[in-house]
C-alpha positions in Angstrom: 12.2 -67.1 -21.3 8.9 -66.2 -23.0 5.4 -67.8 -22.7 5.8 -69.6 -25.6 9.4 -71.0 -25.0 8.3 -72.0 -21.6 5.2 -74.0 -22.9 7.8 -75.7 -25.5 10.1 -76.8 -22.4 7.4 -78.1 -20.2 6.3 -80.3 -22.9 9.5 -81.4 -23.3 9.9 -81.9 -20.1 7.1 -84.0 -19.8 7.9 -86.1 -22.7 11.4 -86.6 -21.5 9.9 -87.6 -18.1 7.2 -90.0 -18.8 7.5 -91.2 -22.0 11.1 -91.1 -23.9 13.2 -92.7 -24.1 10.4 -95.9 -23.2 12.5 -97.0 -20.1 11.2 -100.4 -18.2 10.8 -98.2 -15.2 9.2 -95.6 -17.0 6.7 -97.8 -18.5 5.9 -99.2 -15.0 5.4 -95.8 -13.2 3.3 -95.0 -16.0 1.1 -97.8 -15.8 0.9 -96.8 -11.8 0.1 -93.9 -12.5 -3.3 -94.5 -15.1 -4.5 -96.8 -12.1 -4.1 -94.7 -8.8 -3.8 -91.2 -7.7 -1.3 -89.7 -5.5 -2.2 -89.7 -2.0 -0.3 -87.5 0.8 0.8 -89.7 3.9 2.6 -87.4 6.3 4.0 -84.1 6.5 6.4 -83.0 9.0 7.9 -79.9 9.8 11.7 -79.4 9.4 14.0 -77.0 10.2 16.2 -77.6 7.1 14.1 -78.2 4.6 10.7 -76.4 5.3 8.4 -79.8 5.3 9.3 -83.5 4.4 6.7 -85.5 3.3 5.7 -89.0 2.2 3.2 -89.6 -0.6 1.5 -93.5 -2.4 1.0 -93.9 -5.5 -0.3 -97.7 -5.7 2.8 -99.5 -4.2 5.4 -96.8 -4.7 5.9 -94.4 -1.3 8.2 -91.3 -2.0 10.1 -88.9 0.4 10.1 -85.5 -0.9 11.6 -82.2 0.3 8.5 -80.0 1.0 5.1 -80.2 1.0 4.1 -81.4 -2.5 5.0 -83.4 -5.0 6.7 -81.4 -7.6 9.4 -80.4 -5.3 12.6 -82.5 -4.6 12.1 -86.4 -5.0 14.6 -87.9 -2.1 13.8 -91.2 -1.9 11.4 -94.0 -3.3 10.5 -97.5 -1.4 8.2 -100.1 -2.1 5.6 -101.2 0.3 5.1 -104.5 -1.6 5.8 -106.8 -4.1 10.0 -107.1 -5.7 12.5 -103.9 -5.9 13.5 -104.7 -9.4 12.6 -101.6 -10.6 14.7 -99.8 -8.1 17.5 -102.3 -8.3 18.0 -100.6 -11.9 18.2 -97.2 -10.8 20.8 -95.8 -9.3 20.1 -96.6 -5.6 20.5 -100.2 -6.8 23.6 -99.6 -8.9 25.1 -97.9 -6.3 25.5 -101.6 -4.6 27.1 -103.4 -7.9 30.8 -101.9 -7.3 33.3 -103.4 -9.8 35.4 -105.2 -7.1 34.1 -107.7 -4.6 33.4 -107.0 -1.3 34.1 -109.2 1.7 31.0 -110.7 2.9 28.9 -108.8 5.4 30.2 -105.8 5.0 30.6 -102.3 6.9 28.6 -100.0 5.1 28.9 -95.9 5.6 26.2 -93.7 3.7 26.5 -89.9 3.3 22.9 -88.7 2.8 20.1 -90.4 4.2 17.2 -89.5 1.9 14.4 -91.9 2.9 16.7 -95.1 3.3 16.2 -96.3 -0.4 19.9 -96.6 0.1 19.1 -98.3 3.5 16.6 -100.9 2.1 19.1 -101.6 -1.0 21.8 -102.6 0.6 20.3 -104.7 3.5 18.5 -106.6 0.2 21.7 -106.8 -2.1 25.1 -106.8 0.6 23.7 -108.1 3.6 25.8 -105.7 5.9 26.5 -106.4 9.1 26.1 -102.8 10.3 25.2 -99.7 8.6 26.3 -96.0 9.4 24.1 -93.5 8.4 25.1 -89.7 8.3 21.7 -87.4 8.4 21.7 -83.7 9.1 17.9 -83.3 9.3 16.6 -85.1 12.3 13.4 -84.7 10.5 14.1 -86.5 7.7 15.6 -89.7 10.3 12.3 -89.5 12.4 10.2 -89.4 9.2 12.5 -92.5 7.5 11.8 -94.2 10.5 8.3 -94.1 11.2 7.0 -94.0 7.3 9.7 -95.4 5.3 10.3 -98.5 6.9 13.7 -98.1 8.5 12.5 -99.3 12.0 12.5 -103.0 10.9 16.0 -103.1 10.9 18.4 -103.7 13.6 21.9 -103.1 12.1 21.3 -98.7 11.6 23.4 -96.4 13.5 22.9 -92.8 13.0 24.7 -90.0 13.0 22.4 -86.6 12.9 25.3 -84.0 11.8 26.9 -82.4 8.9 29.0 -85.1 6.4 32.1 -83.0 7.5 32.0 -83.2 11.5 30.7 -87.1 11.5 33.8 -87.6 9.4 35.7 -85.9 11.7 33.9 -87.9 14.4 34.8 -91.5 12.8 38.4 -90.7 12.3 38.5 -90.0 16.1 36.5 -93.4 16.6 39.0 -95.4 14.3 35.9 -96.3 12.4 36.6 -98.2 9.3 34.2 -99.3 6.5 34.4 -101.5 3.3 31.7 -99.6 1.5 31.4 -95.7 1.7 28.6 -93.8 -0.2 28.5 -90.4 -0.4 25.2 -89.0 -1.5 25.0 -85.6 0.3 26.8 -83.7 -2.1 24.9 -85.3 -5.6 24.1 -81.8 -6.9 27.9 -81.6 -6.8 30.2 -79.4 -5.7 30.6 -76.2 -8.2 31.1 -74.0 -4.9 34.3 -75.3 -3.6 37.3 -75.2 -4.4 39.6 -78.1 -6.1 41.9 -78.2 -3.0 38.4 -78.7 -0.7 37.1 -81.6 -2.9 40.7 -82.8 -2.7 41.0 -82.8 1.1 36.9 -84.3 0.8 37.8 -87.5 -0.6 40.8 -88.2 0.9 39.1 -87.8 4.2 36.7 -90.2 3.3 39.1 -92.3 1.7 40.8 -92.8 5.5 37.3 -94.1 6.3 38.1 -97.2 4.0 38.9 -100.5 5.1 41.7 -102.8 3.3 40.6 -102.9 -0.3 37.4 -100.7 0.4 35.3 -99.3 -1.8 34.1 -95.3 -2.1 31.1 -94.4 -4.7 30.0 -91.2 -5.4 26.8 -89.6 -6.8 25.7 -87.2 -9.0 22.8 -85.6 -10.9 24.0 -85.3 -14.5 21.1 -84.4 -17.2 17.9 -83.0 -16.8 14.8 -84.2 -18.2 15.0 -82.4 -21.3 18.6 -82.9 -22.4 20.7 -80.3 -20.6 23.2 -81.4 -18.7 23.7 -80.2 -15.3 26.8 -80.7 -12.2 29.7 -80.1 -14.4 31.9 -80.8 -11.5 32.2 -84.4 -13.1 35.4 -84.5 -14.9 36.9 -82.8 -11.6 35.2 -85.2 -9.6 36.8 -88.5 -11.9 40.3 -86.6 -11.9 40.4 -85.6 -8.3 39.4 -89.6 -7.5 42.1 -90.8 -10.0 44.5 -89.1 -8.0 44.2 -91.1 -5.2 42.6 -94.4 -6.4 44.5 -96.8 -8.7 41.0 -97.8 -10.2 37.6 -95.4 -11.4 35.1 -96.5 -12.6 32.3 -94.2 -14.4 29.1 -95.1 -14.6 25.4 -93.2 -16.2 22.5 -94.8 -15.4 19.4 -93.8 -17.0 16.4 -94.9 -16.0 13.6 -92.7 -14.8 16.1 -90.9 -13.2 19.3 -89.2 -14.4 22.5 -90.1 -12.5 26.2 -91.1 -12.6 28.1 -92.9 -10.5 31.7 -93.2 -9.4 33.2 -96.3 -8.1 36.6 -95.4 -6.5 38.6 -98.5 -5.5 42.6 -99.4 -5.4 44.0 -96.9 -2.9 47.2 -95.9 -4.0 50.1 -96.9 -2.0 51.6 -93.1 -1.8 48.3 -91.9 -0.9 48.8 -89.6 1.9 46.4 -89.8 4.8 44.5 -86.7 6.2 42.9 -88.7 9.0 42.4 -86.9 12.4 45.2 -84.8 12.0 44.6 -82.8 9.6 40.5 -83.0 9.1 38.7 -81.0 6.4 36.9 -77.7 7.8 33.2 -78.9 9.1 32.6 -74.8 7.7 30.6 -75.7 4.5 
């Protein structure tokens, strides 16, 4: 890519970012973002990741992957006023599945972020108890301390890969009504159909009567291109096993889609235990 096509995709990208299409939650950041100026919170060190740290902007707190802001955005809280804004994105999506769940449910997360997934469905499910799978114990001390995960009691964590903590609940008998997997939302072009395969129906044994499993993924950047095309192997790899998918874009400031897999087929067979997927990723 030369200079000048570089310079024509950065504006783009900026455009696409902060301007159009003139999103609600677009408008809003922007509006933030005339009145204050980004101020760094924390940094921490971590083995995984390099840094995490948390930055303000007004209201808004962010979790990102590194030490600055124009590396990966992992989670966004509020540290007053209403969520709306976040209820629209995806992290609030995620907690609108298509079937009802009973009430205060078991909730499982794959990917811990910051906890915007945390905060969202304490606010919108009213869970009795959450399990959260982490691998960075940097990013749990961080979420802790800065993005306000210690006010709430009902948070049990599991610092491991997605793979051995599933491994770990089958053994435990654990079983959830809500499962979100969000370690894997760049997708999965490196592995193999038979992997994903043996993925979700693992985590499909995690699933209480008439459970729910949701999926997320990255699908467009800012300027158009779409990205993860593991997305029609994802929805027919889910079909296989659930009676009911449902697929779902949200586009708001950010770019994701979700998958809502519910109905567990009756001739469904179970991996559990027995015969767990490789913790080798």
């Amino acid at each position: 890519m030369g200079k000048l096509d570089y310079r024509i995709w950065e504006i783009r990208n900026k455009i696409g970012q902060h301007l159009w299409p003139p999103r609600q939650g677009k408008l809003l950041f922007l509006w933030r973002r005339l009145r204050h100026n980004w101020e760094r919170v924390h940094v921490a060190p971590s083995d995984f990741s390099g840094h995490v740290s948390v930055w303000d902007l007004g209201r808004e707190r962010r979790l990102v992957f590194g030490q600055w802001l124009d590396l990966s955005v992992e989670s966004v809280i509020f540290t007053s006023g209403d969520w709306d804004e976040l209820k629209r994105e995806y992290w609030g999506q995620a907690m609108l599945p298509p079937v009802a769940l009973p009430p205060n449910p078991s909730v499982l997360i794959f990917g811990l972020g910051g906890g915007t997934m945390v905060h969202l469905a304490n606010q919108m499910l009213k869970p009795r108890q959450i399990t959260i799978v982490e691998l960075d114990p940097a990013v749990v001390a961080v979420a802790k301390e800065f993005m306000g995960l210690k006010e709430f009691a009902n948070l049990r964590f599991l610092t491991t890969d997605a793979l051995s903590a599933i491994q770990q609940l089958h053994q435990e008998q654990e079983r959830f009504d809500f499962v979100l997997e969000d370690c894997f939302y760049e997708g999965m072009l490196d592995k193999t159909d038979d992997f994903v395969r043996q993925y979700i129906a693992s985590q499909a044994d995690l699933l209480a009567e008439n459970g729910v499993l949701v999926f997320n993924r990255w699908f467009r950047t800012w300027t158009g291109e779409t990205v993860n095309t593991d997305q029609a192997r994802l929805e027919a790899l889910l079909k296989e096993r659930f009676a009911g998918v449902m697929r779902k874009p949200i586009v708001q400031r950010w770019l994701n889609e979700l998958f809502f897999a519910y109905d567990l087929r009756p001739d469904a067979e179970t991996v559990g235990a027995e015969q767990p997927v490789s913790a080798n990723r």
